[in-house]
C-alpha positions as CSV (number, residue, x, y, z in Angstrom):
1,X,100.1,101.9,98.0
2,X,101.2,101.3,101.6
3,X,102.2,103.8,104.1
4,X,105.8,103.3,103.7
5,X,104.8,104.3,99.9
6,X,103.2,107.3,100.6
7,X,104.0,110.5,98.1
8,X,105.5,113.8,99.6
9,X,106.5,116.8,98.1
10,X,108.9,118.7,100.1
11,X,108.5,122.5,98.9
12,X,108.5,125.9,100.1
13,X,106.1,128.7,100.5
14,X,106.0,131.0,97.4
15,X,107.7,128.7,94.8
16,X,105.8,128.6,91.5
17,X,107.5,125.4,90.9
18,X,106.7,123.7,94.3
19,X,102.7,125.3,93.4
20,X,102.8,123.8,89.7
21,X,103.6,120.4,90.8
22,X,101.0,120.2,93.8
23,X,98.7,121.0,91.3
24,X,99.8,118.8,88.8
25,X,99.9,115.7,91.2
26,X,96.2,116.3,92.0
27,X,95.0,116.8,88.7
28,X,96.6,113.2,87.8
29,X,94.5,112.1,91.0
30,X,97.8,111.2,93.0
31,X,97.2,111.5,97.0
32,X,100.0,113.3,98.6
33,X,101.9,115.4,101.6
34,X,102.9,118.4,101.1
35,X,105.6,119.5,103.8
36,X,107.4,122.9,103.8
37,X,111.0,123.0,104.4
38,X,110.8,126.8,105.0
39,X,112.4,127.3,108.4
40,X,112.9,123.5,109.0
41,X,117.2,123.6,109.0
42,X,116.9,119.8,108.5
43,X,115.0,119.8,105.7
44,X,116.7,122.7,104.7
45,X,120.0,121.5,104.3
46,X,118.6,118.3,102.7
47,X,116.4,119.7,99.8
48,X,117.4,123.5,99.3
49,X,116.5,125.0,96.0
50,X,116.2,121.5,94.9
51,X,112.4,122.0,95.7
52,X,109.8,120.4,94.8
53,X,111.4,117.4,95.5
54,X,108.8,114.2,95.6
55,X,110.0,111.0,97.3
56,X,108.1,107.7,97.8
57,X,109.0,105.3,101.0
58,X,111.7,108.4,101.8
59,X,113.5,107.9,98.5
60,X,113.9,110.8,96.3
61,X,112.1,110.2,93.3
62,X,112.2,113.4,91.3
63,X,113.1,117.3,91.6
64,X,113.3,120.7,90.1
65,X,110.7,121.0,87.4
66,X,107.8,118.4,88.1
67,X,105.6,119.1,84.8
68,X,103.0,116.7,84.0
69,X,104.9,114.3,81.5
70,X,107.5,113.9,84.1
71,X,105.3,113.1,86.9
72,X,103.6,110.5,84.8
73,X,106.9,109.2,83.6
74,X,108.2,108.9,87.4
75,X,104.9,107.6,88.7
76,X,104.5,105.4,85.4
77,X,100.7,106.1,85.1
């Protein structure tokens, strides 16, 4: 994977959802960033309560519920 590939989940502070996937991308062993949108109006306006929202290479790859089927499917391990 090359820098412009790199994985980031956008998510807030206190979401359940944004806490499952983090945890869900580790335990599949997938190296990401984890940036929090929380008082960021940019990033605010761009992702919402869309979070967690994980791009690749600044493309939006998946959002909402990130369970570990989905991940996989997205990442296609």
């Amino acid at each position: 994977m090359t820098p412009t590939e790199s994985l980031v989940l956008y998510s807030r502070t206190g979401c359940h959802l944004c806490a499952d996937a983090e945890a869900t991308l580790e335990a599949l062993g997938q190296p990401f960033e984890r940036i929090d949108i929380s008082g960021n109006p940019e990033l605010e306006r761009l992702y919402g309560w869309d979070v967690p929202v994980l791009t690749r290479g600044g493309a939006v790859m998946a959002k909402g519920v990130l369970g570990r089927a989905r991940l996989r499917q997205v990442l296609e391990l």
